[in-house]
GUFI-150698 format. One record per residue: x negated, y, z of N, C-alpha, C in turn; residue number from 1; residue in one letter. Coordinates in pm, whole numbers. Layout:
<pts>
PT      n.u      n.v      n.w     ca.u     ca.v     ca.w      c.u      c.v      c.w   lumdo   guse
PT        X        Y        Z        X        Y        Z        X        Y        Z     NUM      a
...
</pts>
This chain:
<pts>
PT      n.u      n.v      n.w     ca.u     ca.v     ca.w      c.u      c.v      c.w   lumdo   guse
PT      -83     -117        0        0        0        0      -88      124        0       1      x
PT      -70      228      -92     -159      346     -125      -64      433       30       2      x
PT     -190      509      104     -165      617      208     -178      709      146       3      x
PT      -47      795      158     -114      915       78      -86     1052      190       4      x
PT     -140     1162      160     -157     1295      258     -116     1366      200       5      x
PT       79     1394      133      118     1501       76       79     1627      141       6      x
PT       76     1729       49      106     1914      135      188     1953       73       7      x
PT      299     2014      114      457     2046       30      418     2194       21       8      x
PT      516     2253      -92      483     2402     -101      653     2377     -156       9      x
PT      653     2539      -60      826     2574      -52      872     2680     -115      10      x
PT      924     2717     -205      978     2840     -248     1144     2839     -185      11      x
PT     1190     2969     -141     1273     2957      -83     1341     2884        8      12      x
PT     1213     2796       82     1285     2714      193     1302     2572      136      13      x
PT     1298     2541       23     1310     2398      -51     1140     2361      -93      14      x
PT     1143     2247      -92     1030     2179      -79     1003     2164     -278      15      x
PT      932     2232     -320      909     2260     -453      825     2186     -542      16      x
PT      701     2189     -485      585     2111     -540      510     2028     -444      17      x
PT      460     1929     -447      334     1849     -386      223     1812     -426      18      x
PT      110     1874     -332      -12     1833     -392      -90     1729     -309      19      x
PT     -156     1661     -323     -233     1517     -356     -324     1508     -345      20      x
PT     -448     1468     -240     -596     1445     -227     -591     1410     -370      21      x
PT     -717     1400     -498     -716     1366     -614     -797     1196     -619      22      x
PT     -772     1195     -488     -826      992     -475     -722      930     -455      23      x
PT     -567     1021     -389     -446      936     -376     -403      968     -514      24      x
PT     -415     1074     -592     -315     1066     -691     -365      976     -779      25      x
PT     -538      939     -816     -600      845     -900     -496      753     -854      26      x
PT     -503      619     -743     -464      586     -713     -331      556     -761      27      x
PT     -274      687     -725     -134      642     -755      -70      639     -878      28      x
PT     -167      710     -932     -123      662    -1118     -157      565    -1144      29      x
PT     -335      523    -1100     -327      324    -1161     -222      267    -1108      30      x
PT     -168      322     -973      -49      189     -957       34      223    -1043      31      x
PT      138      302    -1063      240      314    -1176      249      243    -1291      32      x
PT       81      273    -1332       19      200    -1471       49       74    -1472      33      x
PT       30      -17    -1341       25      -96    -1304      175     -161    -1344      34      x
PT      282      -81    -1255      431     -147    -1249      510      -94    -1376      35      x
PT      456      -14    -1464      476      -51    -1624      436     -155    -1692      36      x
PT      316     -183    -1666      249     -298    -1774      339     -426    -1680      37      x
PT      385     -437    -1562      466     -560    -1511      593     -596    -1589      38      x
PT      670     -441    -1557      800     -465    -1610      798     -469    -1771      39      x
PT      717     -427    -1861      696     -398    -1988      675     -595    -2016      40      x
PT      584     -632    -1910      553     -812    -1956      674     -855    -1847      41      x
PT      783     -861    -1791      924     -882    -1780      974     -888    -1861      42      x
PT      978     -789    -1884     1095     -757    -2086     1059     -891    -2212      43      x
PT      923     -877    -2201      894     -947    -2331      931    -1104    -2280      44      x
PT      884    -1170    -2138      916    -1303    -2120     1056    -1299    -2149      45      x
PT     1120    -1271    -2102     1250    -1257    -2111     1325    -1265    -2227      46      x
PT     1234    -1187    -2310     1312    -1178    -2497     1236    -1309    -2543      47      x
PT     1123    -1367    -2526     1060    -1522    -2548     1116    -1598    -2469      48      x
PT     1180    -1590    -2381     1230    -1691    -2331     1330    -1793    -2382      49      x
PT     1390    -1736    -2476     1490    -1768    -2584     1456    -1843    -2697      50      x
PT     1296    -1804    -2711     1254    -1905    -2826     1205    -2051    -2778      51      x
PT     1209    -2118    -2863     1185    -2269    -2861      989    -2252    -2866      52      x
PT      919    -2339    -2786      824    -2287    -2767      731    -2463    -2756      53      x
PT      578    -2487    -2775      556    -2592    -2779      471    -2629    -2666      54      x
PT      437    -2728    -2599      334    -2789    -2497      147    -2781    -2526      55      x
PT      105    -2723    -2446      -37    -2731    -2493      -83    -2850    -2505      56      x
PT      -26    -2923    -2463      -76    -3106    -2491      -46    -3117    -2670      57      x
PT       66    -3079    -2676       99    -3104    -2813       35    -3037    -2905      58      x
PT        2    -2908    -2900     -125    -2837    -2968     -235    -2883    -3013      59      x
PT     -282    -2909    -2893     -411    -2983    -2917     -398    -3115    -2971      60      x
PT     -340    -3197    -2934     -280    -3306    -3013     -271    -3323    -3190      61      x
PT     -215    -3236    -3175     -179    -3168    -3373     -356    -3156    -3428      62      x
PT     -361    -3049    -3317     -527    -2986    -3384     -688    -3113    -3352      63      x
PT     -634    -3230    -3261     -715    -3318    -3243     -817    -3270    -3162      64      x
PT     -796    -3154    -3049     -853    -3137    -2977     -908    -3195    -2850      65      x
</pts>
């Protein structure tokens, strides 16, 4: 789990912008990066999941490996 040390900046009493030690925000963009490239390889098993698909025994088998 990334710790991070927001500092809020308020215009009019509402909490506006946040800024970010620049080692949590690294951080927290590789993770993001991270839970895109997950759900992005979710999607695709999911749409292959549907296809008819073969055994690596049988591969190699074919190819006489």
């Amino acid at each position: 789990m990334i710790n991070l040390h927001p500092e809020y900046i308020s215009k009019k009493g509402k909490k506006e912008f946040v800024i970010l030690p620049y080692e949590e925000y690294t951080l927290l963009h590789e993770y993001l990066e991270q839970v895109e490239d997950l759900l992005e390889l979710r999607k695709v098993k999911e749409k292959e999941k549907k296809k008819k698909s073969i055994s690596l025994d049988r591969v190699k088998s074919e190819l006489n490996l």
